[in-house]
N, C-alpha and C positions, 0 to 999 in steps of 0.2 A: 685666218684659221691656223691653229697651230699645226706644226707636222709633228706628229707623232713618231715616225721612222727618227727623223734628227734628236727626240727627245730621248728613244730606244737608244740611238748611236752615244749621246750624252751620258747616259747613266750605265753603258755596258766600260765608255772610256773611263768615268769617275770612279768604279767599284777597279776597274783593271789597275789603274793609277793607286786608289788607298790600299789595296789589300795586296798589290803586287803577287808573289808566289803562293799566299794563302787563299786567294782563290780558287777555287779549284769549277764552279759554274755560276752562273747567273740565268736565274728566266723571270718571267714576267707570267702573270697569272690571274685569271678570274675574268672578269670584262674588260681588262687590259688587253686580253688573245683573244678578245671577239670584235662583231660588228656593233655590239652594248654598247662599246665604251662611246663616252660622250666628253672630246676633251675640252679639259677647263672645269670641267665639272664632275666626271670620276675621278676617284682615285688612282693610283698605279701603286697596283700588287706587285711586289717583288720577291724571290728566295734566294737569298745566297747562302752558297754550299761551299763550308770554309776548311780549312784544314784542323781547324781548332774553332772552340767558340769560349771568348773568356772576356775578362771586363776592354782589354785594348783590343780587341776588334769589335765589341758593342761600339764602343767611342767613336771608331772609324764607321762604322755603321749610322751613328748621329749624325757624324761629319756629311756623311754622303745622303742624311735626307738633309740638311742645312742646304747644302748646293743646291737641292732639288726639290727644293719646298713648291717653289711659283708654278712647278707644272705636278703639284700635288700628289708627288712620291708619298707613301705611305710608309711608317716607319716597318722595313723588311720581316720578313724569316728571315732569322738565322740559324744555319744546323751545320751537323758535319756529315759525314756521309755514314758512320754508325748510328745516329740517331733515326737516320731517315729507312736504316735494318732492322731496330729495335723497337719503332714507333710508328708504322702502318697501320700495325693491329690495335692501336689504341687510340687513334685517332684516323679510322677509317672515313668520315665522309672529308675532312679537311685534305687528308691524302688523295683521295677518287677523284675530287673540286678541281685537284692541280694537274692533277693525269690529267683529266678530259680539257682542262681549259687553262694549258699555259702552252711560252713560247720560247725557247732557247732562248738569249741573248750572247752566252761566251758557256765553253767545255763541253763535260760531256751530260746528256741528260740521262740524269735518275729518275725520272718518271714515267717517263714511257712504258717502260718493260717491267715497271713494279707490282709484284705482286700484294696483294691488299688481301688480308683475313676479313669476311666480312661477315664472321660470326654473332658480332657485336654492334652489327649495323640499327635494327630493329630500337634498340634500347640508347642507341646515341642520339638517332631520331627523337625520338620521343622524348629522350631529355632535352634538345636542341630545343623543340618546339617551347615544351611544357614552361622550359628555363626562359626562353624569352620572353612568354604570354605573362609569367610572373612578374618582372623587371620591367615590361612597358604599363602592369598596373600600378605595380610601386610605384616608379617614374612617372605616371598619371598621376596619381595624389602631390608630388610634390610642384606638378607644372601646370596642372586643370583649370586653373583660374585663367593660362594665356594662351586661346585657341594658336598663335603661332610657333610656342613651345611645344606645343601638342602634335602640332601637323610636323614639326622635325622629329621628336617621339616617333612617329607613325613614319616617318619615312625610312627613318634609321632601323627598326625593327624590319620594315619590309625590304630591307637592304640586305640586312643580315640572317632571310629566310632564305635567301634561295638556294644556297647548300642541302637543307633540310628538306626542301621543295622538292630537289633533285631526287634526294634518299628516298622521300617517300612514293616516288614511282620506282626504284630501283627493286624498293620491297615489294612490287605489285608485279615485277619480271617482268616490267617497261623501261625500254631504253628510254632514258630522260632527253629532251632536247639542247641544244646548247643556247638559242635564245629566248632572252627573258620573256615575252609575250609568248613563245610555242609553250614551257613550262606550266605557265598560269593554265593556257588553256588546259591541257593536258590533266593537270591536277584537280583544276574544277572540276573536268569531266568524270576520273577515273575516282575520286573520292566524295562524291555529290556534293561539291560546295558550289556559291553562289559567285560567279566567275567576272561578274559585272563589278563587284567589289573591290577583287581584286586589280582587274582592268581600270578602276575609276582610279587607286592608288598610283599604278603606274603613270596614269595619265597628269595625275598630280606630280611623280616624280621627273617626270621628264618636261615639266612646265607647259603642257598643253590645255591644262584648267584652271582656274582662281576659283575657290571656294570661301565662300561667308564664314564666320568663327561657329556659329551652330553647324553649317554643313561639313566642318571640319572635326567637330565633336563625332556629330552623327558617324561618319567616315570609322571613324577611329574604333569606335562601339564596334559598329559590324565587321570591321578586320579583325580586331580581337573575339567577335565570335567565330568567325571561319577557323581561323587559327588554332584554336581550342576544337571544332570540330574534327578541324586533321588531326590533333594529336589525339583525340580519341580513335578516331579509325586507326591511325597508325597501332595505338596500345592494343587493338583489337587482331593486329597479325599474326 
């Protein structure tokens, strides 16, 4: 099983090594700082917080997910520390996501102590959802014919809710949970959706079930109806 700590110590060396004195922090972020992560098979979130951000430290940026492709580095954040003053307020749940669920790797952290406007929470939400529920029906029409195109469809949406999942208990003045199955439940309960749905997906994403091409169709329907239920309740706050 891989060790994750050697892979943390690997990629705090490889950013320390390309960016030298323009780094100025590193963390690790999302189910990368939880008991979530599942390695080999998550991603690793990263933000580097540079002195500058221009095309030669994108490149070095490249460079350093090339080194670190096999243990499925994600290509980073990159910001500087004015962006991260300038851009709370407009990117409130993506900022909250990293507060509540990252982990130093090297300097000093900007997140901890950041203050977040979250005047504009309500309406990010609800585009967050609305915008996905769109894009996985597009995305359906061009892949519907290959129930296993479909089930990655479905899994990749339900990957990239749980930011949104978070906000929309945030809206309801519930501390959101940090694990993904405390979440589900939580939202099932607090927004009256059908929670066994959601459960079935996870259980799909973490390869505890096989499902036949119709029970994968099926699957998919009823997500995209829960989905669409939340973002109505949410438009209703």
């Amino acid at each position: 099983m891989m060790d994750m700590e050697k892979v943390f110590n690997r990629l705090r060396s490889e950013a320390e090594g390309l960016f030298g004195h323009e780094l100025i922090s590193l963390a690790i972020f999302g189910s990368a700082a939880t008991s979530d992560f599942q390695p080999g098979t998550s991603d690793i979130n990263a933000v580097l917080i540079l002195t500058s951000v221009a095309l030669p430290q994108l490149q070095k940026s490249q460079e350093l997910c090339r080194r670190l492709k096999k243990f499925r580095l994600a290509a980073p954040l990159v910001m500087t520390e004015g962006f991260i003053r300038t851009s709370a307020d407009v990117f409130p749940i993506e900022f909250l996501e990293i507060k509540e669920k990252h982990r130093l790797l090297f300097g000093k952290d900007h997140f901890i102590h950041l203050k977040i406007d979250l005047k504009n929470l309500r309406h990010e939400c609800e585009h967050e959802l609305k915008g996905r529920l769109l894009r996985m029906r597009q995305s359906y029409m061009e892949v519907g014919r290959s129930p296993r195109q479909v089930q990655s469809l479905l899994l990749a949406a339900y990957n990239a809710n749980y930011p949104a999942l978070r906000t929309a208990l945030r809206l309801k003045k519930i501390k959101p949970p940090i694990e993904h199955s405390a979440i589900l439940d939580a939202v099932a309960a607090h927004f009256d959706l059908d929670g066994s749905v959601f459960a079935r997906v996870r259980q799909l994403r973490r390869g505890e079930i096989l499902l036949k091409a119709a029970e994968i169709i099926q699957l998919f329907e009823k997500y995209g109806d829960e989905v669409a239920k939340l973002a109505e309740a949410v438009d209703g706050l």
